[in-house]
MARTOR-966044 format. One record per residue: x, y, z of N, C-alpha, C, O, CB in turn; residue in one letter; residue number from 1. Coordinates in Angstrom, 1 decimal, m for minus. Glycine has a CB too. Example, Ala and Ser with C-alpha at 12.3 -4.5 7.8 and 13.67 -1.06 7.14 Angstrom:
// residues 2
+--------+--------+--------+--------+--------+--------+--------+--------+--------+--------+--------+--------+--------+--------+--------+------+-----+
|    nxx |    nyy |    nzz |   caxx |   cayy |   cazz |    cxx |    cyy |    czz |    oxx |    oyy |    ozz |   cbxx |   cbyy |   cbzz | code | pos |
+--------+--------+--------+--------+--------+--------+--------+--------+--------+--------+--------+--------+--------+--------+--------+------+-----+
|   13.2 |   m5.7 |    7.8 |   12.3 |   m4.5 |    7.8 |   13.2 |   m3.3 |    7.8 |   14.2 |   m3.3 |    8.5 |   11.3 |   m4.5 |    9.0 |    A |   1 |
|   12.8 |   m2.2 |    7.1 |   13.7 |   m1.1 |    7.1 |   12.9 |    0.0 |    7.9 |   13.4 |    1.1 |    8.0 |   14.1 |   m0.6 |    5.7 |    S |   2 |
+--------+--------+--------+--------+--------+--------+--------+--------+--------+--------+--------+--------+--------+--------+--------+------+-----+
This chain:
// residues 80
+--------+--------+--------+--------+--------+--------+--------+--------+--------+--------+--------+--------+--------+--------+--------+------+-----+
|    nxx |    nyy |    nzz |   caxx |   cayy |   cazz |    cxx |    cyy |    czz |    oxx |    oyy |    ozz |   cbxx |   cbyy |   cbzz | code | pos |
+--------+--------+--------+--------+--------+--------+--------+--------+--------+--------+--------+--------+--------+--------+--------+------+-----+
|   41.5 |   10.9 |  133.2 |   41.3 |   10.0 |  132.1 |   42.4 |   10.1 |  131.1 |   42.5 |   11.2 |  130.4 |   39.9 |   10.1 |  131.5 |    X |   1 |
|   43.4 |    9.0 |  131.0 |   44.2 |    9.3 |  130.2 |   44.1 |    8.9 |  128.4 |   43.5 |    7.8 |  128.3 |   45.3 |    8.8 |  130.8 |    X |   2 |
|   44.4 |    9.4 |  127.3 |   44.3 |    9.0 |  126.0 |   45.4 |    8.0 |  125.6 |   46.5 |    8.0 |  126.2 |   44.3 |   10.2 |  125.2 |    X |   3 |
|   45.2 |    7.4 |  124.9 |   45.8 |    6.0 |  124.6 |   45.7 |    5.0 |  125.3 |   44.9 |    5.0 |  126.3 |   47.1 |    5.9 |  124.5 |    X |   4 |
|   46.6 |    3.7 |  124.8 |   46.4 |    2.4 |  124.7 |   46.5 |    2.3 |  126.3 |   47.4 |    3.0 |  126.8 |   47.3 |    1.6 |  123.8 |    X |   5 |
|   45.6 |    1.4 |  127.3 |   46.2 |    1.3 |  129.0 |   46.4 |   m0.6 |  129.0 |   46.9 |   m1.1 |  130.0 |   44.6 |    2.2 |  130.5 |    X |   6 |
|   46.0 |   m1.2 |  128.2 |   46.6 |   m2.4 |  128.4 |   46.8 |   m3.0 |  127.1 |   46.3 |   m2.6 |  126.0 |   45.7 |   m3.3 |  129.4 |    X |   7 |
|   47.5 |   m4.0 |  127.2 |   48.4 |   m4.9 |  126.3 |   47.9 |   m5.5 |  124.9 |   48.6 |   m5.9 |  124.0 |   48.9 |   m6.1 |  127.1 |    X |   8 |
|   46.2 |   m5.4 |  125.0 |   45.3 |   m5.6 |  123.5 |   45.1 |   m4.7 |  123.2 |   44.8 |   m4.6 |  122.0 |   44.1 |   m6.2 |  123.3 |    X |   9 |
|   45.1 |   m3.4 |  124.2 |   44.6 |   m1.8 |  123.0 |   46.2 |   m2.0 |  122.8 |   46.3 |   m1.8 |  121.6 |   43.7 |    0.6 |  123.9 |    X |  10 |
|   47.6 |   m2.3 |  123.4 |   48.9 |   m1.6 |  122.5 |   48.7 |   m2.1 |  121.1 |   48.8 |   m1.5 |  120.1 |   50.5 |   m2.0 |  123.1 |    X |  11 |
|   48.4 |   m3.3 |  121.3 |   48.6 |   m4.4 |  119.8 |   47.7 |   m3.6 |  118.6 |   48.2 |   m3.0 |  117.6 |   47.6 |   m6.3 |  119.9 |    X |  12 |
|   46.4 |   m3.7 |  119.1 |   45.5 |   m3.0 |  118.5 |   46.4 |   m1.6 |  117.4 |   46.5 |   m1.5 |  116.2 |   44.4 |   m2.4 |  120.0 |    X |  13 |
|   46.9 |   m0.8 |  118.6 |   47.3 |    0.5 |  118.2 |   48.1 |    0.3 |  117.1 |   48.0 |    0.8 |  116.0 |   47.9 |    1.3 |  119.2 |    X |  14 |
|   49.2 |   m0.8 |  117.6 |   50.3 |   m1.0 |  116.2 |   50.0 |   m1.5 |  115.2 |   50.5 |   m1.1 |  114.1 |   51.3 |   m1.7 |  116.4 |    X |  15 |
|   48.5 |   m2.8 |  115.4 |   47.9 |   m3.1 |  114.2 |   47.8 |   m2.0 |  112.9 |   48.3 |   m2.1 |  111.8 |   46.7 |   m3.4 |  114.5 |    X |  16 |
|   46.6 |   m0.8 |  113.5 |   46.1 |    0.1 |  113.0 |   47.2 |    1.5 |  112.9 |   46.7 |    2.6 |  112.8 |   44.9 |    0.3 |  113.7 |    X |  17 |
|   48.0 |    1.5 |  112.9 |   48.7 |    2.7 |  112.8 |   49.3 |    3.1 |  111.5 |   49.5 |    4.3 |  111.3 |   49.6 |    2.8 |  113.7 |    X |  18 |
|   49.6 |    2.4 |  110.6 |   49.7 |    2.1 |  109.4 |   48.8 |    2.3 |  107.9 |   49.1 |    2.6 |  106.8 |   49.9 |    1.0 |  109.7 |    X |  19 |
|   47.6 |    1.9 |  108.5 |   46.6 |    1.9 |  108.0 |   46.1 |    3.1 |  107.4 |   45.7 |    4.1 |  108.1 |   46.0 |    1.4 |  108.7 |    X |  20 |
|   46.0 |    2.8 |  106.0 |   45.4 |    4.2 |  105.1 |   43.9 |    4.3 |  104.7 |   43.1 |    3.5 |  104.2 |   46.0 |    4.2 |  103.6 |    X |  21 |
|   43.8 |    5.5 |  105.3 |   41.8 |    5.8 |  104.7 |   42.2 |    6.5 |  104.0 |   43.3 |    7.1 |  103.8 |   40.4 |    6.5 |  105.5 |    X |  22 |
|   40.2 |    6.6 |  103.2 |   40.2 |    8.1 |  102.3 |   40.1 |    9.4 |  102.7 |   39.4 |    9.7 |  103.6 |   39.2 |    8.2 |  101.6 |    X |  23 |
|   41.0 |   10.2 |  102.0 |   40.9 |   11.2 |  101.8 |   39.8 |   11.8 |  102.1 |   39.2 |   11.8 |  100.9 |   41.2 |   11.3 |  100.9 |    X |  24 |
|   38.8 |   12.5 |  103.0 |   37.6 |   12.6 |  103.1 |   37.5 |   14.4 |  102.6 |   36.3 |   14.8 |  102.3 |   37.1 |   12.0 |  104.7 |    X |  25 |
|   38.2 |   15.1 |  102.5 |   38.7 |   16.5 |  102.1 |   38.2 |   16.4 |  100.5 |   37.3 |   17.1 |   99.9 |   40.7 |   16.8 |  102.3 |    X |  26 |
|   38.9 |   15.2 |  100.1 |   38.9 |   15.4 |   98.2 |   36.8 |   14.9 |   97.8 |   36.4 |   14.8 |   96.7 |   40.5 |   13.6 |   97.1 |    X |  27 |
|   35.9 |   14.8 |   99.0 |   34.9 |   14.2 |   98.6 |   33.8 |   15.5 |   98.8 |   34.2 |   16.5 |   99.5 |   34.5 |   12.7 |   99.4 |    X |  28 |
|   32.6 |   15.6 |   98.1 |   31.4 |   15.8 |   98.5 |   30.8 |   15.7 |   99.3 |   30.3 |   14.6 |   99.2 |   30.9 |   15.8 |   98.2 |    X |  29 |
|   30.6 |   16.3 |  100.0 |   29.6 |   15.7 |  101.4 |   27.8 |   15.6 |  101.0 |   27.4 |   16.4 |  100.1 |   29.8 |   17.0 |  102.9 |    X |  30 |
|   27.2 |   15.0 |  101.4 |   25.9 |   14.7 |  100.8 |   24.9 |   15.7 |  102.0 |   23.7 |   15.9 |  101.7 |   25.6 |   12.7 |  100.8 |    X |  31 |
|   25.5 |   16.2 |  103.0 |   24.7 |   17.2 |  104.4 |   26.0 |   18.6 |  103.9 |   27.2 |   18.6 |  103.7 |   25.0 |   16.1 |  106.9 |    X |  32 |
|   24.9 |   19.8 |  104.0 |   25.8 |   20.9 |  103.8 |   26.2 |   20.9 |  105.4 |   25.5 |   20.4 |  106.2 |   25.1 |   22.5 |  103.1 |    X |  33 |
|   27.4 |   21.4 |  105.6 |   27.9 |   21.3 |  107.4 |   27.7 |   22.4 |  107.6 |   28.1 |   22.7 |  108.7 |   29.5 |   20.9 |  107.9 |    X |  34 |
|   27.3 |   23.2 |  107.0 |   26.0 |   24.7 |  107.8 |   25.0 |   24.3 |  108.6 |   24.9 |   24.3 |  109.8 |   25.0 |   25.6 |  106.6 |    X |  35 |
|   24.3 |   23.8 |  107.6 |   22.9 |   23.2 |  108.2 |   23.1 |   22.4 |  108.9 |   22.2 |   22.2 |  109.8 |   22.1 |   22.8 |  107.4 |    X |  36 |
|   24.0 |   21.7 |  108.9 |   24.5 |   20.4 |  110.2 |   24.9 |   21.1 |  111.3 |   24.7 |   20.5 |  112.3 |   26.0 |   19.3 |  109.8 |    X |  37 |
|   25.4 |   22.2 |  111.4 |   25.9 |   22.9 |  112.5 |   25.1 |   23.3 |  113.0 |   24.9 |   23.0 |  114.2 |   26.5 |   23.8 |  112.5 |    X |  38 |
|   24.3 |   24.3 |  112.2 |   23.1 |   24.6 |  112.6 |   22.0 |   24.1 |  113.4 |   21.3 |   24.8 |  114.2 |   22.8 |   24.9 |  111.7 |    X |  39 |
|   21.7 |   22.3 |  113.1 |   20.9 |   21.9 |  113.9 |   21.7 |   21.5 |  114.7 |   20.9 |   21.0 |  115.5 |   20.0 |   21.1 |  113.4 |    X |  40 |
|   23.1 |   21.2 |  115.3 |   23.3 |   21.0 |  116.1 |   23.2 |   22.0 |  116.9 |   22.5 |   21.9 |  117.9 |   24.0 |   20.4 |  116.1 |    X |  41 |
|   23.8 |   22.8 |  116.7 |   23.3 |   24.2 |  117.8 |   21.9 |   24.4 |  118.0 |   21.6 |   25.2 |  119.0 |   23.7 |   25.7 |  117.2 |    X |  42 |
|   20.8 |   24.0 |  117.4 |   19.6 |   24.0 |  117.9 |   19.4 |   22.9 |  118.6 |   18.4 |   23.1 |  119.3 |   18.7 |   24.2 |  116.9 |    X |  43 |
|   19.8 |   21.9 |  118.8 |   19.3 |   20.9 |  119.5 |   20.5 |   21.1 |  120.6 |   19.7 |   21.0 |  121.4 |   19.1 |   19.3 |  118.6 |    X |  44 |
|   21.5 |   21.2 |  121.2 |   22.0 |   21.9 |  122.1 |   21.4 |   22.9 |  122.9 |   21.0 |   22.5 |  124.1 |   22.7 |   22.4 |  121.6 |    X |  45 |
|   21.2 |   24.1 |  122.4 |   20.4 |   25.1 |  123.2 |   19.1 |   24.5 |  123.6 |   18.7 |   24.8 |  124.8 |   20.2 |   26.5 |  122.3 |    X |  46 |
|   18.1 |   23.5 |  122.9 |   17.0 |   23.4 |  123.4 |   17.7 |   22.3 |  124.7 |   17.2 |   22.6 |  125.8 |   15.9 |   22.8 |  122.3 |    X |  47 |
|   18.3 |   21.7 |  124.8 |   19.1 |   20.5 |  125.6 |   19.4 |   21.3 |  126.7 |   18.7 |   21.0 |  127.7 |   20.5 |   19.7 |  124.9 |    X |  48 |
|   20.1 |   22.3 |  126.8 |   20.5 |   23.4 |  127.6 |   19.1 |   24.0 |  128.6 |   18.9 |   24.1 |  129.8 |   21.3 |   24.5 |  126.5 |    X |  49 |
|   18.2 |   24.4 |  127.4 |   16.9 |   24.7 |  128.4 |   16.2 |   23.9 |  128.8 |   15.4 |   24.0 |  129.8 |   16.1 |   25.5 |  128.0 |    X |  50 |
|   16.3 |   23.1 |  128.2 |   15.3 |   21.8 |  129.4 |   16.4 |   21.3 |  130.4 |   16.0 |   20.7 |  131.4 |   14.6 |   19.9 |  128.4 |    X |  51 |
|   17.3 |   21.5 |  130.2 |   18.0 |   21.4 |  131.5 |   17.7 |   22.8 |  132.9 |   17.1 |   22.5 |  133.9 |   19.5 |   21.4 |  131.1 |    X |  52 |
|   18.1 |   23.7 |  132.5 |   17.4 |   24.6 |  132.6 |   16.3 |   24.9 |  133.8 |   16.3 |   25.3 |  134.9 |   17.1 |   24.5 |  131.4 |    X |  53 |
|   15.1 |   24.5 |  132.5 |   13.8 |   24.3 |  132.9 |   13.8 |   23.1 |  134.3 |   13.3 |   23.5 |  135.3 |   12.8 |   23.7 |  131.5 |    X |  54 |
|   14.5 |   21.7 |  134.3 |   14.4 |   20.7 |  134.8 |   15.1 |   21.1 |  136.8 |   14.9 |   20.7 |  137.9 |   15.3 |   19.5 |  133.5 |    X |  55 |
|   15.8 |   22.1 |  136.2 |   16.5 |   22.3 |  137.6 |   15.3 |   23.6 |  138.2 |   15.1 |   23.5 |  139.4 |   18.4 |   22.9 |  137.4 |    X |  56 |
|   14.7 |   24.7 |  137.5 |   13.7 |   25.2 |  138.3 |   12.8 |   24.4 |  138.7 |   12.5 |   24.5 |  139.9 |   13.2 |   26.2 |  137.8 |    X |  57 |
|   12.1 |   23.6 |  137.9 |   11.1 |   23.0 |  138.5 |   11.7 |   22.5 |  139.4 |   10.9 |   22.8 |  140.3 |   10.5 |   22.2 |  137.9 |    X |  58 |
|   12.8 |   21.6 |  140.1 |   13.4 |   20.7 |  140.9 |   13.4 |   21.4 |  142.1 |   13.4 |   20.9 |  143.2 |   14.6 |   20.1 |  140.3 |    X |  59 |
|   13.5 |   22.6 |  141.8 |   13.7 |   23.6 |  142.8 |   12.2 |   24.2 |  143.9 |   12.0 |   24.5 |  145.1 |   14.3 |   24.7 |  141.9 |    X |  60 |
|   11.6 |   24.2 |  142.8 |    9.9 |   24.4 |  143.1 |    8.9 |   23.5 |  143.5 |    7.9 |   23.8 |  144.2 |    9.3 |   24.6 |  142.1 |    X |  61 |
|    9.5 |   22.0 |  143.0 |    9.0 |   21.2 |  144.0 |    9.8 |   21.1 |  145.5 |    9.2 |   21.4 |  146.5 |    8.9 |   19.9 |  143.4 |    X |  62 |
|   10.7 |   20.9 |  145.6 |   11.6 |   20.8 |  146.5 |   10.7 |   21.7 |  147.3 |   10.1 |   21.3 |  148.2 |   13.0 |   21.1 |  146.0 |    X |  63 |
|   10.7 |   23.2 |  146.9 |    9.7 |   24.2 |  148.2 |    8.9 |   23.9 |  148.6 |    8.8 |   23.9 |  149.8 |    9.2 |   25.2 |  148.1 |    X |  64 |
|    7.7 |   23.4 |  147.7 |    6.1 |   23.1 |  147.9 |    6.4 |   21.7 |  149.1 |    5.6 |   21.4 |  150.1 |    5.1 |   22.5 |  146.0 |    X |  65 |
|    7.6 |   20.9 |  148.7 |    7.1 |   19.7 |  149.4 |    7.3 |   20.1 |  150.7 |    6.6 |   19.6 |  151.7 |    7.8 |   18.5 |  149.1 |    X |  66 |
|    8.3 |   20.9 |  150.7 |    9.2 |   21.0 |  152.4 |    8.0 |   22.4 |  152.6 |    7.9 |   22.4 |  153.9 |   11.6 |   21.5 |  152.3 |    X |  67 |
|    7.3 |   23.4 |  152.0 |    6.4 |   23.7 |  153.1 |    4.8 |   22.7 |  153.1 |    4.2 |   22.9 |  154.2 |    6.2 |   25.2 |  152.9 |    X |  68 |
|    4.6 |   22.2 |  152.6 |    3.4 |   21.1 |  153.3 |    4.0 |   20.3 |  154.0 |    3.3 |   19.5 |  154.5 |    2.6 |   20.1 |  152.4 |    X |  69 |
|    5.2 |   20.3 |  154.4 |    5.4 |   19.0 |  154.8 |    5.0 |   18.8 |  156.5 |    4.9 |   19.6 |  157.4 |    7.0 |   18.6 |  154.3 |    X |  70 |
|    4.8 |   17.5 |  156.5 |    3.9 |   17.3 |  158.3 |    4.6 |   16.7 |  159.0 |    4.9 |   15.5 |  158.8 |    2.4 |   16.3 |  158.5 |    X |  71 |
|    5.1 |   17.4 |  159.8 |    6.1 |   15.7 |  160.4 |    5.4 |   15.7 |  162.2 |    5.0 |   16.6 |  162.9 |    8.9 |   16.0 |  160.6 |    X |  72 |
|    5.5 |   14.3 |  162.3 |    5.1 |   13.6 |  163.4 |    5.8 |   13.1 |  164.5 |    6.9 |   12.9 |  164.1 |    4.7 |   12.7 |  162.9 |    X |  73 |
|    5.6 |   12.8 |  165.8 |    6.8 |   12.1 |  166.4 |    5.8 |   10.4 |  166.5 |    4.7 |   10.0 |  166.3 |    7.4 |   13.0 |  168.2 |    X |  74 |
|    7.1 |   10.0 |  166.9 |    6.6 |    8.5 |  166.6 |    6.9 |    7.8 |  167.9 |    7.6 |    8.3 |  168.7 |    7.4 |    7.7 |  165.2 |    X |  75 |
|    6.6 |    6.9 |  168.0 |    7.1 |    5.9 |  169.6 |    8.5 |    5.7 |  169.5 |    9.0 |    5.6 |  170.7 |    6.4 |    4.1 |  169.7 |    X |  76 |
|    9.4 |    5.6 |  168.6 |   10.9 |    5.6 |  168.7 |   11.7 |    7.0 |  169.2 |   12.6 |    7.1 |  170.0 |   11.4 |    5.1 |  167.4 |    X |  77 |
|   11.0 |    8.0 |  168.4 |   12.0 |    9.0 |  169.1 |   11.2 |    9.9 |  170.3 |   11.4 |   11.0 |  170.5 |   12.6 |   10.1 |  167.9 |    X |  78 |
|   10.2 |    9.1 |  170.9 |    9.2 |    9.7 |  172.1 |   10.3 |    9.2 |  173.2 |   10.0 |    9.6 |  174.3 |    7.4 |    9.1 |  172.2 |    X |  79 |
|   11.2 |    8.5 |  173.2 |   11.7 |    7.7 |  174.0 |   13.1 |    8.1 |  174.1 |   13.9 |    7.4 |  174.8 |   11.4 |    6.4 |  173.5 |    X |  80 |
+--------+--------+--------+--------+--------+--------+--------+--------+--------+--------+--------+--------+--------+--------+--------+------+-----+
């Protein structure tokens, strides 16, 4: 996946906007301390991480249970 413009309305685009002045976002207050913003993002991560986690043992545990109950039959197509 490459970064930048790959056809002829993102180039325009790009040259439009390259010029273009924002604020200063350094000189402001932030209204969220970015501790605590970090912070819940690292908690909602790690929980993301273990329900993944969790999602692949279980996946794994059914996967066993099914394949040992499982019944198999022969049928008139492959009797033949």
């Amino acid at each position: 996946m490459a970064i930048g413009a790959e056809d002829y309305i993102d180039q325009l685009l790009v040259k439009k906007y390259a010029e273009e002045k924002v604020d200063n976002h350094d000189n402001m207050e932030s209204m969220v301390d970015p501790e605590k913003m970090m912070d819940a993002m690292n908690d909602y991560s790690t929980m993301y991480r273990n329900m993944m986690a969790l999602k692949q043992r279980l996946n794994i545990a059914c996967y066993a249970i099914n394949a040992r109950t499982a019944r198999y039959r022969k049928t008139a197509a492959m009797q033949q």
